[in-house]
PLY file of the C-alpha trace (Angstrom):
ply
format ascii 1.0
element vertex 139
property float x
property float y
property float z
element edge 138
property int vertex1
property int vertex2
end_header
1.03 -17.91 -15.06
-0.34 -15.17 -13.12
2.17 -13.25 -10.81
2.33 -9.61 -9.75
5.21 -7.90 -8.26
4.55 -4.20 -6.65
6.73 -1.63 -5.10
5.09 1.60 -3.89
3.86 2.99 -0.95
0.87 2.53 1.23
-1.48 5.20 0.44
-3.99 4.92 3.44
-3.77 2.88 6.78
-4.74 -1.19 6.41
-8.18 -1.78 6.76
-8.84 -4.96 8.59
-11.78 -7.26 9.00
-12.38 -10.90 9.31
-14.66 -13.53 7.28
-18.09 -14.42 8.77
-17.51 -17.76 7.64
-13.97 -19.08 8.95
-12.91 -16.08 10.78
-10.09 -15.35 8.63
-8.34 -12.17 9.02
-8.48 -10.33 5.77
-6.34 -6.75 5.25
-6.74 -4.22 2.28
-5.00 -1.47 1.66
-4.57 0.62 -1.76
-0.77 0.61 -2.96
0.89 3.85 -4.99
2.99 2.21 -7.40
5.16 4.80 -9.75
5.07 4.65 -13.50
8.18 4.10 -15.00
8.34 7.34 -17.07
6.43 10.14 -17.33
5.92 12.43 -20.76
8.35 15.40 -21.04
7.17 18.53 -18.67
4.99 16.25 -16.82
4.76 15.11 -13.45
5.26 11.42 -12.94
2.17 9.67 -12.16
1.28 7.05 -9.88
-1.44 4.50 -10.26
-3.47 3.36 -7.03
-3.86 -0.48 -7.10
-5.92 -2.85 -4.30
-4.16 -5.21 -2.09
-5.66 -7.96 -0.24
-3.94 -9.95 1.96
-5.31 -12.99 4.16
-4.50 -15.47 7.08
-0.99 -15.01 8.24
0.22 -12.43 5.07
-2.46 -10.31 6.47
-1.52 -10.85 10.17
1.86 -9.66 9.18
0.85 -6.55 6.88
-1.85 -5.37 9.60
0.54 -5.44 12.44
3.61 -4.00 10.41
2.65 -1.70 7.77
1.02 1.65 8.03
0.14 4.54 5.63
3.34 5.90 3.59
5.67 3.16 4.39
7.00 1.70 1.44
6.67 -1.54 0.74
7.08 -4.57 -1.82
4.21 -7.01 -2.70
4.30 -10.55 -4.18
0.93 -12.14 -5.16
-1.36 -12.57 -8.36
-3.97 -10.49 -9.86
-7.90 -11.67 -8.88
-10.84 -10.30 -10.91
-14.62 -10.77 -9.20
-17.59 -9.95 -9.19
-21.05 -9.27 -7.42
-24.17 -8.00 -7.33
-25.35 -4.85 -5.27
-28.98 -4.71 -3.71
-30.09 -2.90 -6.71
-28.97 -6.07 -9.01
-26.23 -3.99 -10.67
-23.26 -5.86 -10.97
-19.97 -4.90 -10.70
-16.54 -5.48 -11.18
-13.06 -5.52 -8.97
-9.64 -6.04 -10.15
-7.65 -6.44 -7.48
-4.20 -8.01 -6.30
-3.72 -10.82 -3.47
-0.81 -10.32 -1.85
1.05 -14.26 -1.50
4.12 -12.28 -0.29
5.16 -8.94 1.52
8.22 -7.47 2.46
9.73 -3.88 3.66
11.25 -2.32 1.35
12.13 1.08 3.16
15.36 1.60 5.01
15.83 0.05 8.31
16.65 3.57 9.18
13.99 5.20 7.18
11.49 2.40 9.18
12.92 3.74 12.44
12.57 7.42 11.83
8.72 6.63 10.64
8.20 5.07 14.12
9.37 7.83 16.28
7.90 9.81 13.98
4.55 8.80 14.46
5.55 8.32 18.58
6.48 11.70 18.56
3.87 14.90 19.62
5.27 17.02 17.04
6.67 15.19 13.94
9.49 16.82 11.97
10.79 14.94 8.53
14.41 14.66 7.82
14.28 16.90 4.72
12.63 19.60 6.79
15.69 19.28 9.67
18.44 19.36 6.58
16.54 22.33 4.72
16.00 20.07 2.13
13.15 21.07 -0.16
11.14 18.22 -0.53
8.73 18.67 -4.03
5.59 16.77 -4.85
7.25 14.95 -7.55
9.09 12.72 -4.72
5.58 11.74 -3.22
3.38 9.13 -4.90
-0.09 10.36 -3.37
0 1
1 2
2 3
3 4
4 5
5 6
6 7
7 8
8 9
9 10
10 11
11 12
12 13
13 14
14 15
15 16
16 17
17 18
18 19
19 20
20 21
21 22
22 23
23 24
24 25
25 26
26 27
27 28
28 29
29 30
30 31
31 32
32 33
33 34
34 35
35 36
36 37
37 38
38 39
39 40
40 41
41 42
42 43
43 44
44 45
45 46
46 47
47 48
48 49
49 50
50 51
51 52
52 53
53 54
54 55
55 56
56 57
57 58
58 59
59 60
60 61
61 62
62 63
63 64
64 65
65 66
66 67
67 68
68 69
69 70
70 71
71 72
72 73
73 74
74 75
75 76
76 77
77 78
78 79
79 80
80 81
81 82
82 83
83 84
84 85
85 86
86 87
87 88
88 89
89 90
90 91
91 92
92 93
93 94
94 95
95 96
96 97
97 98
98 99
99 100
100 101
101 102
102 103
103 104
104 105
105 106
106 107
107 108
108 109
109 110
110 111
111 112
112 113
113 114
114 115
115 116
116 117
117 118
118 119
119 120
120 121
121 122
122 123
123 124
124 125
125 126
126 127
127 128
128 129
129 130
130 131
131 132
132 133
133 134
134 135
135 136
136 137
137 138
């Protein structure tokens, strides 16, 4: 059985194209997933992991998702492989994303939005005085 479950954050914007053969839309994005625990007077780490996401998952993810928003994926994990123009091969490990779903806030999703509307963004923690540390951010 190969199935992958993610929850992170989107670490850049989606990056969408479409196949030269059938047209297909096809969306990647890289996804900053949290380790579970992190050694003692460490920070907690956060490993980067490829998404791809096609036909109507990807139609969904490119018009809904955006860079920071956290999110959950559902999909399985694809190796391949190819060759460059210099005949060096290489190899990407990447997941496909079957499934994806918000997993911020409604409220949180909001505050993004007008955020980004907005000609001078402010966060929440900087309008409470809330000190916001590098530990909280996954990228």
């Amino acid at each position: 059985m190969n199935k992958v479950i993610l929850l992170g954050r989107l670490s850049k914007d989606v990056e969408t194209r479409y196949t030269q053969s059938t047209n297909t839309m096809v969306c990647t994005f890289p996804l900053a997933v949290n380790r579970r625990f992190a050694k003692e007077g460490e920070e907690r780490q956060a490993d980067f992991i490829n998404i791809v996401a096609y036909s109507k998952t990807a139609e969904f993810v490119n018009k809904y998702f955006a860079k920071g928003q956290q999110v959950a994926i559902c999909g399985r994990l694809q190796v391949r492989n190819y060759e460059d123009d210099k005949k060096q091969k290489h190899y990407v490990t990447e997941v496909v994303a079957e499934e994806a779903y918000f997993a911020d806030s409604k409220k949180d999703f909001n505050q993004m939005v007008s955020e980004l509307n907005s000609p001078t963004p402010v966060s929440s923690n900087e309008q409470s005085g809330e000190i916001m540390g590098d530990d909280d951010l996954p990228f």
